[in-house]
C-alpha positions, -999 to +999 in steps of 0.1 A: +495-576+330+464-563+346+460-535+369+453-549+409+421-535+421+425-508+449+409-529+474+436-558+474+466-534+469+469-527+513+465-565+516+493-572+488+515-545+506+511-561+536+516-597+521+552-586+505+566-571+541+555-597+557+571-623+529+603-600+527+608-601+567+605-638+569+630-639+538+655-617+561+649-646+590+632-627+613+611-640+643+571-644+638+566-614+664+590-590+639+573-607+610+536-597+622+547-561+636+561-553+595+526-566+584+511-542+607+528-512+595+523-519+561+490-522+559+483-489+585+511-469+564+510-437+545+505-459+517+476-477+529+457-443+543+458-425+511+441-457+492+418-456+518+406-421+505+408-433+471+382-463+479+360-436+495+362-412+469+357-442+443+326-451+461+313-416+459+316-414+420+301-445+416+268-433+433+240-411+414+243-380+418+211-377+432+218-402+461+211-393+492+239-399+511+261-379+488+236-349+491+238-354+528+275-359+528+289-327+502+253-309+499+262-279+522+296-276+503+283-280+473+256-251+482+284-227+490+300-235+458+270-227+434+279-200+407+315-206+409+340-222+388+358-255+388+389-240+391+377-217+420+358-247+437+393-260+438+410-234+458+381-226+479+381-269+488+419-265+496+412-227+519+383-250+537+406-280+542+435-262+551+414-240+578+395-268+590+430-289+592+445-261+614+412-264+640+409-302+640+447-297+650+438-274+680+407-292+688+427-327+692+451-307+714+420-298+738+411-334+736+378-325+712+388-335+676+365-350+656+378-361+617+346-358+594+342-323+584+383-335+574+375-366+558+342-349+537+368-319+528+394-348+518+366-362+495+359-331+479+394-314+474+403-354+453+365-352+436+372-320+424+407-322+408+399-353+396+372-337+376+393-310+367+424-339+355+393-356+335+385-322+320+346-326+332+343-290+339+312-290+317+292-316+343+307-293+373+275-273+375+254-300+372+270-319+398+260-290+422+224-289+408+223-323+418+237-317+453+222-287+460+183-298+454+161-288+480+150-317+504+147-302+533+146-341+552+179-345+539+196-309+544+182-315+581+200-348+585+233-334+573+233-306+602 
């Protein structure tokens, strides 16, 4: 038996509650609400990332969304290490977790400089779990270009 594709697993999730609440006789309200929470789960937010982070590897390097999206990183990453780049991604994400936490607080948060360091901590351990640390520099080469359009747009 074949692996599901990512995009239909939230929607299969979200089938089976639904199926195993209607199995258990509950109303259509009850049924509906376990639907819900399946597909908005931990479950479902985590294969969210994964699609994102999917469609970022399937881009060329060279496209100009990604440069837009992880060129800055990427920039403060040059002459470093996979393995470094890894623990710098998680001291960034953990830092920037801690002041999208106080910002929400003051009614200010805003996700993307979370969501871009989400991208990046998974793209880089999942280069480091393929063993890819060879292409690591030139995955920053490629991010890192000069266009100054581009580096503009991402500020």
């Amino acid at each position: 038996m074949g692996c599901r594709p990512r995009d239909r697993r939230d929607l299969d999730r979200a089938r089976r509650a639904g199926e195993a609440a209607r199995a258990q006789g509950e109303t259509a309200m009850a049924v509906a609400l376990k639907q819900i929470d399946a597909a908005f789960d931990d479950a479902a937010r985590i294969n969210a990332l994964k699609l994102r982070v999917e469609y970022w590897l399937r881009l060329p390097r060279h496209h100009p969304a990604a440069r837009a999206r992880f060129g800055v990183r990427a920039d403060m990453l040059r002459g470093q290490s996979l393995e470094t780049a890894i623990k710098s991604a998680e001291r960034w994400w953990r830092t920037e977790r801690q002041a999208f936490a106080i910002a929400s607080a003051l009614g200010r948060g805003n996700a993307l400089s979370l969501e871009v360091l989400g991208e990046l901590r998974l793209i880089l351990r999942w280069m480091r779990w393929k063993r890819r640390h060879a292409e690591f520099d030139s995955l920053l080469a490629a991010l890192c270009e000069d266009d100054e359009p581009i580096r503009m747009a991402a500020e």
